[in-house]
Every structure is written in structure tokens, then in C-alpha cells.
C-alpha positions as CSV (number, residue, x, y, z in Angstrom):
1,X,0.0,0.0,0.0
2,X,1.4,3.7,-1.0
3,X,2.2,5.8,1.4
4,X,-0.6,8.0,0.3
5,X,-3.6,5.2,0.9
6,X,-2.3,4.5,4.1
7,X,-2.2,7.8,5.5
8,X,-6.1,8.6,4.0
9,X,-6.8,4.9,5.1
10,X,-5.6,5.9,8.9
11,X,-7.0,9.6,8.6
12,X,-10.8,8.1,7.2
13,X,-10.6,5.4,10.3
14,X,-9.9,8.3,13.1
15,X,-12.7,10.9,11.7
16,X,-15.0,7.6,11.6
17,X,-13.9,6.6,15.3
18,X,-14.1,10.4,16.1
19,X,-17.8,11.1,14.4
20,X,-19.0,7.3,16.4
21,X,-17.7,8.9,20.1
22,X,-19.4,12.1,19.3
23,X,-22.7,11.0,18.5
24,X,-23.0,8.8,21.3
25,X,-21.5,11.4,23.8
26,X,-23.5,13.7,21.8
27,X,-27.3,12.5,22.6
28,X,-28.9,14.9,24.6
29,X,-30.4,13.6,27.8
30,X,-31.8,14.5,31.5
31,X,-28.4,15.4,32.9
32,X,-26.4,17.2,30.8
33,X,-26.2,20.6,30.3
34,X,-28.2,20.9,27.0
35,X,-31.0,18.7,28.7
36,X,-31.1,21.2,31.9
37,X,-32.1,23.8,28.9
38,X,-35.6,21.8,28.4
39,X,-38.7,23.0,30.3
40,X,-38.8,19.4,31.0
41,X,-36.8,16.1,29.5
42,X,-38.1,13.1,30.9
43,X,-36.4,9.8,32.7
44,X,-35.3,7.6,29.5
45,X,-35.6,10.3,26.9
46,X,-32.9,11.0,24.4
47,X,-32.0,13.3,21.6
48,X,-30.1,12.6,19.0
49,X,-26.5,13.9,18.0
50,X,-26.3,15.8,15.6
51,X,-29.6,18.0,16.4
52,X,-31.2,19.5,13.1
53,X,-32.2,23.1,15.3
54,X,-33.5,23.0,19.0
55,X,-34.9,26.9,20.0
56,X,-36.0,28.0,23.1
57,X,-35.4,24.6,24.7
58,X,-37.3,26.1,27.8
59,X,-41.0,26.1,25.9
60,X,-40.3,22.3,25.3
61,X,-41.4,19.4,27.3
62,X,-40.9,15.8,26.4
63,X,-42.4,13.2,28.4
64,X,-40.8,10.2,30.2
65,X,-38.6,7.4,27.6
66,X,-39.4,10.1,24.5
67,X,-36.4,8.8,21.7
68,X,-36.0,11.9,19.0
69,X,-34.2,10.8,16.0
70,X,-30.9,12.0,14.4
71,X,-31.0,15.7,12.4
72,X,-34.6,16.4,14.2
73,X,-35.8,20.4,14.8
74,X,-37.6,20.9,17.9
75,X,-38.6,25.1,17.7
76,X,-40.8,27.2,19.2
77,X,-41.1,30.6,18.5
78,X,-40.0,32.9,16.0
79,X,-36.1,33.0,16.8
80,X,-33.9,32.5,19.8
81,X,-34.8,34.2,22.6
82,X,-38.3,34.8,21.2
83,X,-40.1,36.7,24.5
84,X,-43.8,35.8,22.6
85,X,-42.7,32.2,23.0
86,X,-45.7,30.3,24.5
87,X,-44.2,28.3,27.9
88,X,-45.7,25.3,26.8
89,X,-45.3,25.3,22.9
90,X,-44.0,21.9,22.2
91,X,-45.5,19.3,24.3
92,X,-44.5,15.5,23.8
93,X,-46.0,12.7,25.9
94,X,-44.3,9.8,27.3
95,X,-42.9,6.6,25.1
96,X,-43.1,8.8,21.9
97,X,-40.8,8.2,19.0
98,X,-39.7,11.1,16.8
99,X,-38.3,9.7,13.5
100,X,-35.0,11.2,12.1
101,X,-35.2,14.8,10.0
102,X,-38.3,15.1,11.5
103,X,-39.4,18.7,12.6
104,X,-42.2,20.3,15.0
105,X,-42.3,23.8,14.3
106,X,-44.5,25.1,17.6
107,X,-45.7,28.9,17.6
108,X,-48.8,28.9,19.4
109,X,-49.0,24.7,20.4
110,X,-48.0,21.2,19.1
111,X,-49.0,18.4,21.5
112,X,-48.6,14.8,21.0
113,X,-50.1,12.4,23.5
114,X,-48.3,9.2,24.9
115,X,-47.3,6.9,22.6
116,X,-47.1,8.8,19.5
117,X,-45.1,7.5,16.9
118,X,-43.3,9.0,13.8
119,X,-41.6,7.7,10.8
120,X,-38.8,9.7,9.6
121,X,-39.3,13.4,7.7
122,X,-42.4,14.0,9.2
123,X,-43.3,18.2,9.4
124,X,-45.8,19.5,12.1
125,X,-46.3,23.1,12.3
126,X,-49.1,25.2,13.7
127,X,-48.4,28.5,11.7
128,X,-48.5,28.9,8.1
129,X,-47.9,31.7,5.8
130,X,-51.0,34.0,3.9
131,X,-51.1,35.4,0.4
132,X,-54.0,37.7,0.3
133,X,-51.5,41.0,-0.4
134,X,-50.7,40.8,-3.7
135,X,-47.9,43.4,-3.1
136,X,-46.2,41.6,-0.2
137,X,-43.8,38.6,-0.4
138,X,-45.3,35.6,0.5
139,X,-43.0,35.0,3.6
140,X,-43.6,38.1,5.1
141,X,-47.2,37.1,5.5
142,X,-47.9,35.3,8.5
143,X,-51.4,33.1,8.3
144,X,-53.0,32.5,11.6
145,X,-51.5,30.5,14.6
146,X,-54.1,26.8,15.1
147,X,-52.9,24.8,17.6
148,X,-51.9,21.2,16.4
149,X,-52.9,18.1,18.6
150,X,-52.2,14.1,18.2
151,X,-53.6,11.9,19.9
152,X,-52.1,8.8,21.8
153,X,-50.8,5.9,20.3
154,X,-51.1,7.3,17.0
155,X,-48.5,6.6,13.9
156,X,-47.4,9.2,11.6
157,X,-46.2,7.6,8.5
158,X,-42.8,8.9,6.4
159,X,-42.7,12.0,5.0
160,X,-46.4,13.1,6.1
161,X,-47.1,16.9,6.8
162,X,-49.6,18.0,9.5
163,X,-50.8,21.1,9.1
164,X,-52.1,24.0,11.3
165,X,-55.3,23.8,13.1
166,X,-55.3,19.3,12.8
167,X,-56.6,16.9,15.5
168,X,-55.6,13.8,15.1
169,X,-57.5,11.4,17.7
170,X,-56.5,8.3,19.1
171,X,-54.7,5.1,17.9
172,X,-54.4,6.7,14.4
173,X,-52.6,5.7,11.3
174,X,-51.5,8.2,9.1
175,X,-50.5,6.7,5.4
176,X,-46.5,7.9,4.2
177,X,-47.0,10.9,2.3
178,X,-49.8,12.2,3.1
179,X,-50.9,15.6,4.1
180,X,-53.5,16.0,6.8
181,X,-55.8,19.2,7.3
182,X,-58.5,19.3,9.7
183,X,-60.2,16.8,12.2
184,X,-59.3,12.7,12.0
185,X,-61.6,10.8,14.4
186,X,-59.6,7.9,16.6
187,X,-59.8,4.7,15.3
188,X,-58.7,5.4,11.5
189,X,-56.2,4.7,8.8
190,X,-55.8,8.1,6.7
191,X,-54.0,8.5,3.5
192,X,-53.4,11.2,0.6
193,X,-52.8,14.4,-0.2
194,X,-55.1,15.8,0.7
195,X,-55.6,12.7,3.4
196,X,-58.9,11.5,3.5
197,X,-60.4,8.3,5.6
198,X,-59.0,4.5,4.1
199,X,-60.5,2.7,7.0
200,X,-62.1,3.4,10.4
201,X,-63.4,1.0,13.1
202,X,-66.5,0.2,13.6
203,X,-66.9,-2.1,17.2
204,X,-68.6,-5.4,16.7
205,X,-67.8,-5.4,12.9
206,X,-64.3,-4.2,12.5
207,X,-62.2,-1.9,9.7
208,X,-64.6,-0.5,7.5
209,X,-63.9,1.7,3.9
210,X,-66.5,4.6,2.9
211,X,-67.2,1.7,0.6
212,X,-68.3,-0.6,3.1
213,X,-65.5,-3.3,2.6
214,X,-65.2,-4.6,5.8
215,X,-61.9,-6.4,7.3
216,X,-62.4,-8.3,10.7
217,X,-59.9,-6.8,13.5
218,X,-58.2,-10.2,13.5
219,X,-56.6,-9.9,9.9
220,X,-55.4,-6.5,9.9
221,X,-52.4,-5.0,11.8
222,X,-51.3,-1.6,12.2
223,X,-47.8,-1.7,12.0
């Protein structure tokens, strides 16, 4: 071996060594100074290294065992510092799972309930941006703060976006992909862009379509 490989050989197998001790020193947990910043990080939780953006840790409160992904923004507010920031503006329940590049935007309030889980890339935000000024760039119009809630034991598919003002209930699947506006009632499987509902339980029958196709609880898992 040249002299040449060996040193990029040795050089590639320290960063690598380096990069591996860093992320797993990295994670941010109940403890260490960037997990004192939290208005609350619960027994068991854990953050990822390397973080996407976390701002205004202090308006964000993750519930006991909570696992964040790699490259995940956790934000409330409008910037650092933000003295508008709501004290509760990011609220995550216990045993929650927050996929990697994931992101909760939080102006006014996310909540997720216990449970909750996401795949990875999924976007919540409870702000938006208007266009009714023709004369004004889009992104200096802000569109109306609507809190955004999630109910336990729901899962939020890959890539989905949840937009201001939804309620997702209880024990929810949302398909990959899709986009989901408005109210989803616990108890159904949502897909689309816009989503609309695939499946919702029915007790004593089971998983029912708007068509009326009708799958008994036994043969269909949610996972």
C-alpha cells in the first residue's frame, strides 16, 4: 500500500472513530447541560447527535422514555430568545418516537399524547404563511397561529405533513405521504394528499372503507 492510501486509510478510520464517540456522547439527555435547557426532559428520553435546530429549549417538554431521532428540529417561537414564546409550545408525551429529520415547528402549540409515533421526515407546524396582499412577499405574510394536537398511540407515517389547526385522535394511522388538514376521528387509517379516511373502526364489525369493505380486527395490523 502507498504511502498515500495508508495515511487517507488511517485519517478516514480516526474521523470515523471520532464522528462514532461524538454522536454517542453527543445525545442529549436528562443530565447534561443541553438537557437542563428543556422546560422538561423526561427519565429515559434521548435526543439525538447531531440535532437538526432545538430553540428555546425552555418552551419544550418531552415526556418520560421520548427517543428523538438524528438531524430532528424541535422550535418554538419565531427566533432565539423569542419573549412571545408560549411556555408550553411543544408538548410530547411519554414513550413517543420522533423519526430522524423530522421537525415540530410550535408557535402557538403542538401536542402529542403518549405513545405517539413517527416515521422519519415527518413536518408539524401550527403556523403557516397568507397570500392575500398581492404586493407583499409571500413570507412576510404570517397566516394564523391553530394549535396542532395528536392523539395517543397514533403513527405518523414517512414523510407526512400536519398542518395547522389538525386533531388527530387516538390510535391513528396516518399513510407515508400524506398531508393532513382538519379533524381525523380515533380509530382510522388516513392517506393522501389531501388525506382522507382509508379505514375506520366500527366495534362489533371491524375496519370498515366509505365503501363498506369490511376487514375483521383479526386480519389487519397496524404496524
Amino acid at each position: 500500500m502507498s504511502p498515500h492510501r495508508l495515511l487517507k486509510r488511517t485519517a478516514n478510520s480516526a474521523l470515523h472513530a471520532a464522528w462514532g464517540w461524538a454522536q454517542r456522547v453527543g445525545d442529549i439527555t436528562p443530565g447534561t447541560r443541553a438537557g437542563d435547557a428543556f422546560g422538561t426532559l423526561g427519565e429515559g428520553s434521548a435526543i439525538g447527535f447531531p440535532t437538526a435546530t432545538v430553540m428555546n429549549a425552555g418552551s419544550i417538554h418531552l415526556g418520560r422514555d421520548v427517543l428523538v431521532g438524528r438531524h430532528v428540529t424541535l422550535s418554538v417561537g419565531y427566533g432565539p430568545g423569542d419573549p412571545g414564546a408560549p411556555e408550553r409550545g411543544l408538548v410530547v408525551g411519554d414513550r413517543c418516537v420522533i423519526g430522524a429529520r423530522s421537525s415540530l415547528t410550535a408557535h402557538v402549540s403542538i401536542e402529542l399524547g403518549d405513545d405517539v409515533w413517527f416515521g422519519q421526515d415527518v413536518f408539524v407546524c401550527d403556523a403557516s404563511h397568507g397570500y392575500q396582499d398581492p404586493a407583499t412577499p409571500i413570507g412576510r405574510q404570517f397566516g394564523p397561529h391553530a394549535a396542532v394536537r395528536i392523539g395517543s398511540g397514533t403513527w405518523i407515517g414517512h414523510g407526512a405533513i400536519v398542518l395547522p389547526g389538525t386533531t388527530i385522535g387516538r390510535n391513528v394511522v396516518v399513510a407515508a405521504g400524506s398531508v393532513v388538514r382538519g379533524t381525523v376521528e380515533d380509530h382510522a387509517v388516513v392517506g393522501g394528499s389531501p388525506a382522507r379516511v382509508l379505514r375506520r373502526y366500527e366495534a362489533g364489525l371491524g375496519w370498515v372503507t366509505p365503501s363498506g369493505d369490511l376487514r375483521p380486527v383479526a386480519d389487519v395490523s397496524l404496524t
